[in-house]
DOMILUM-607035 format. One record per residue (C-alpha): x, y, z; chain; residue in three letters. Coordinates in steps of 0.1 Angstrom, whole numbers. Layout:
// residues N
     X     Y     Z seba keke
     X     Y     Z    A  ala
...
//
This chain:
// residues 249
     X     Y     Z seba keke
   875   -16    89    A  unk
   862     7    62    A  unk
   868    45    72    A  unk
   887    36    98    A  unk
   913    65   114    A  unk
   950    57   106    A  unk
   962    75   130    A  unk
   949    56   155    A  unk
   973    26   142    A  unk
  1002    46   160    A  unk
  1019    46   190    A  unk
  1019    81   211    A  unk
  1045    90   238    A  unk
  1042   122   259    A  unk
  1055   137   288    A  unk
  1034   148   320    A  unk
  1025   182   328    A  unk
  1047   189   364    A  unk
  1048   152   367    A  unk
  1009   150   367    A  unk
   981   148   339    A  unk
   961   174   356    A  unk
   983   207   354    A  unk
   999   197   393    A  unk
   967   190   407    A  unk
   972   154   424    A  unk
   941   136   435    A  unk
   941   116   470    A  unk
   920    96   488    A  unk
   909   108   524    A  unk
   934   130   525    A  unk
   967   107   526    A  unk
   997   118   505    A  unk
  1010    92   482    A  unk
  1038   105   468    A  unk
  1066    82   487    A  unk
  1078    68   459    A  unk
  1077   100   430    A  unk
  1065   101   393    A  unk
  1074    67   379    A  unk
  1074    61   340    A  unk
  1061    31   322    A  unk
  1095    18   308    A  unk
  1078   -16   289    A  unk
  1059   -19   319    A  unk
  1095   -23   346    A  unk
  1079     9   361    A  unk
  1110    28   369    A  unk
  1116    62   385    A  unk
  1107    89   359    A  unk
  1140    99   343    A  unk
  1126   129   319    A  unk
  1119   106   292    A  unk
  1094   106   267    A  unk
  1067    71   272    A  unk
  1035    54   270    A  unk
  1022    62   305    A  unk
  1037    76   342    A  unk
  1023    71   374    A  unk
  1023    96   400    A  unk
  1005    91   433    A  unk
   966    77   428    A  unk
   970    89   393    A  unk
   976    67   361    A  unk
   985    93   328    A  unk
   986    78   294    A  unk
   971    83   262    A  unk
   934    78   257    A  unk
   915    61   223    A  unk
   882    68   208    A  unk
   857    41   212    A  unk
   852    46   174    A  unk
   877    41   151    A  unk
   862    66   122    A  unk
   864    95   152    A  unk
   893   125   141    A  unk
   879   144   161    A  unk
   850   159   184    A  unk
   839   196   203    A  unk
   816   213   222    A  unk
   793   240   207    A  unk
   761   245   220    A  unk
   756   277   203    A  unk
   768   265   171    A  unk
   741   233   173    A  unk
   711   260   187    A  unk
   717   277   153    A  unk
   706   249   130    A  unk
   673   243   151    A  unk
   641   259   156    A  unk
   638   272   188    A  unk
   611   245   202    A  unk
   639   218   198    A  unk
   667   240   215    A  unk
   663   222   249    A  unk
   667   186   227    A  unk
   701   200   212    A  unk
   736   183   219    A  unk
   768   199   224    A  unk
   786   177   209    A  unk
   803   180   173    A  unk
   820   151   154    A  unk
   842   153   128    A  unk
   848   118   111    A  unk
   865    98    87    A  unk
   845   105    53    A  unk
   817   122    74    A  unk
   802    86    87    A  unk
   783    86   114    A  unk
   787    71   153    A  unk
   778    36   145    A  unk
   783     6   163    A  unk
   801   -10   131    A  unk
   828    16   133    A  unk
   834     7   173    A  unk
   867    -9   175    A  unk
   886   -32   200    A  unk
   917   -11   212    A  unk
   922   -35   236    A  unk
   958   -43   223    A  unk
   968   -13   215    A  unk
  1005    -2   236    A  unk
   990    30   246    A  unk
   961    12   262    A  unk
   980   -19   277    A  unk
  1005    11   290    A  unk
   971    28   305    A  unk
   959    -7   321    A  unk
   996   -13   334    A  unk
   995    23   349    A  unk
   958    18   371    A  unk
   970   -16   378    A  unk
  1004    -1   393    A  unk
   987    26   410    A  unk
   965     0   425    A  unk
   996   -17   436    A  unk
  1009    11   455    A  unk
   976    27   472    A  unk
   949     2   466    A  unk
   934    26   443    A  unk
   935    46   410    A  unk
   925    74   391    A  unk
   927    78   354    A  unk
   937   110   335    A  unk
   957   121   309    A  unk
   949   131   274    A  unk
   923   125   245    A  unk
   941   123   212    A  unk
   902   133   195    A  unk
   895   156   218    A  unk
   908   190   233    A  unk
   885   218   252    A  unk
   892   252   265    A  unk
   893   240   300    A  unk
   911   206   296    A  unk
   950   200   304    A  unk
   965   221   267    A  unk
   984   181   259    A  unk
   977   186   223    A  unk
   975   230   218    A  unk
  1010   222   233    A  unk
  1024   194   214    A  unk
  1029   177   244    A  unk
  1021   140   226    A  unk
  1042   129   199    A  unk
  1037    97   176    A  unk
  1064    70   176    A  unk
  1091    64   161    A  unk
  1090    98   142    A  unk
  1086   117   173    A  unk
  1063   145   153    A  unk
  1035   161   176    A  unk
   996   151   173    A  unk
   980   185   155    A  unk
   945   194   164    A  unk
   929   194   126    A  unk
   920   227   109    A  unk
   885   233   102    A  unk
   871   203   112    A  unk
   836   197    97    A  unk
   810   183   122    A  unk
   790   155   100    A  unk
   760   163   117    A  unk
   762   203   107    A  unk
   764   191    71    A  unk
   732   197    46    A  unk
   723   229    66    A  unk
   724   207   102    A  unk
   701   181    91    A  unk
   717   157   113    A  unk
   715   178   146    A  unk
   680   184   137    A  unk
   672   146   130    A  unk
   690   137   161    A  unk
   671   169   180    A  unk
   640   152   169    A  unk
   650   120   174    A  unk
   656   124   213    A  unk
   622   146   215    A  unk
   602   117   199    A  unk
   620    95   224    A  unk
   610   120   252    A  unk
   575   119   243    A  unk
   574    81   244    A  unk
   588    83   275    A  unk
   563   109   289    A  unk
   533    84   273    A  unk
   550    51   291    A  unk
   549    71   326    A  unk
   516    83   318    A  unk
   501    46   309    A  unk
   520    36   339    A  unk
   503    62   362    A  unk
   470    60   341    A  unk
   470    19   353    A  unk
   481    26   381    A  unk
   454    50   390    A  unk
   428    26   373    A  unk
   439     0   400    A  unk
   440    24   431    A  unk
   407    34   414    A  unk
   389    -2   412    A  unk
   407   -10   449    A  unk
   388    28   463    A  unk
   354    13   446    A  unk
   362   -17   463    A  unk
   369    -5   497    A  unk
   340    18   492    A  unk
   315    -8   488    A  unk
   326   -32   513    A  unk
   329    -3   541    A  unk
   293    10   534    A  unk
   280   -29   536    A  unk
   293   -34   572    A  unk
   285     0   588    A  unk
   246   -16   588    A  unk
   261   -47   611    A  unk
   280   -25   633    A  unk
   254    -4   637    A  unk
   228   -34   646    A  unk
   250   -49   672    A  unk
   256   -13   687    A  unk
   217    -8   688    A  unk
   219   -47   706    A  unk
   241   -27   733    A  unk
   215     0   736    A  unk
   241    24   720    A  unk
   219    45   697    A  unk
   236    65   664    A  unk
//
């Protein structure tokens, strides 16, 4: 693949924050504690207790921790920056605007020709192992852990930290400097194409509910008509037969 992110050709080890992937928050079902049997580390998948190791994945309680992939393989990274978006727009499209900003291999673009089957990667066969063994243990799983593309203020600091390290040279995944969003290049032209984009898609979705109610009135319309007529051409027969009775009007 063309533009394709090498880094995402390596292997990444890391070690859990306080045995967890959520700063020692642990996540349980109905209340139960499932923390019989401790934080256990991948090990090639023999899932043995965690022994302060550096690895692919851990399991600790409901919780499989590993390393997450981009879906596309040109992503380096991506952010949040609603403010930063708002400022390449004019102000009737700020409620169209994304926060999301993506900085990519030779400024490409999301596009499906650049998604990429990770499938086989170890750190996602590690991941799978881990949700399967979680599974195992408490017939349920939750995923966490760390985005190697992605880093906010609020998440778990895995990469601010150095926590996740590339195999077998054991050096630390940096969070680039300066990333350029391709979408703020050329003055934001491509937050205000995609701003546009999802307002023209909003108005054709305002005109398909609109056609939608317009034929659904036209109906309810032609079936009031209907009801009208008939109505008004059998109050003359009741009224006939009620005269018959000697009821008057």
């Amino acid at each position: 693949m063309n533009n394709f992110n090498p880094l995402l050709n390596e292997t990444f080890v890391f070690r859990p924050f306080n045995g967890s992937g959520m700063a020692g928050i642990t996540a349980t079902p109905g209340g139960y504690i499932h923390e019989g049997h401790g934080v256990l580390r991948y090990a090639e998948g023999q899932w043995i207790p965690d022994d302060g190791e550096y690895d692919l994945a851990f399991v600790r309680g409901v919780l499989a921790i590993g390393v997450h992939l981009p879906d596309y393989g040109n992503s380096v990274w991506t952010w949040m920056d609603m403010d930063l978006t708002k400022s390449w727009l004019p102000e009737r499209l700020h409620k169209y605007a994304n926060w999301h900003h993506s900085y990519n291999m030779n400024n490409t673009p999301f596009d499906q020709k650049y998604h990429w089957d990770n499938s086989q990667h170890p750190n996602k066969i590690a991941m799978k192992s881990a949700m399967d063994k979680a599974c195992s243990l408490h017939g349920c799983a939750n995923g966490n852990g760390a985005y190697i593309t992605h880093e906010g203020n609020r998440d778990t600091p895995w990469l601010s930290e150095k926590r996740i390290l590339i195999l077998p040279t054991m050096k630390p995944v940096l969070i680039p400097e300066n990333p350029i969003c391709y979408l703020c290049l050329d003055n934001g032209k491509g937050h205000l194409i995609k701003a546009l984009q999802d307002y023209k898609e909003r108005l054709e979705s305002d005109i398909e509910y609109a056609e939608e109610a317009k034929s659904k009135a036209e109906v309810d319309l032609y079936d009031s008509e209907d009801i009208i007529e008939t109505s008004k051409g059998k109050i003359p027969e009741v009224i006939k037969e009620l005269q018959e009775l000697g009821i008057g009007e």
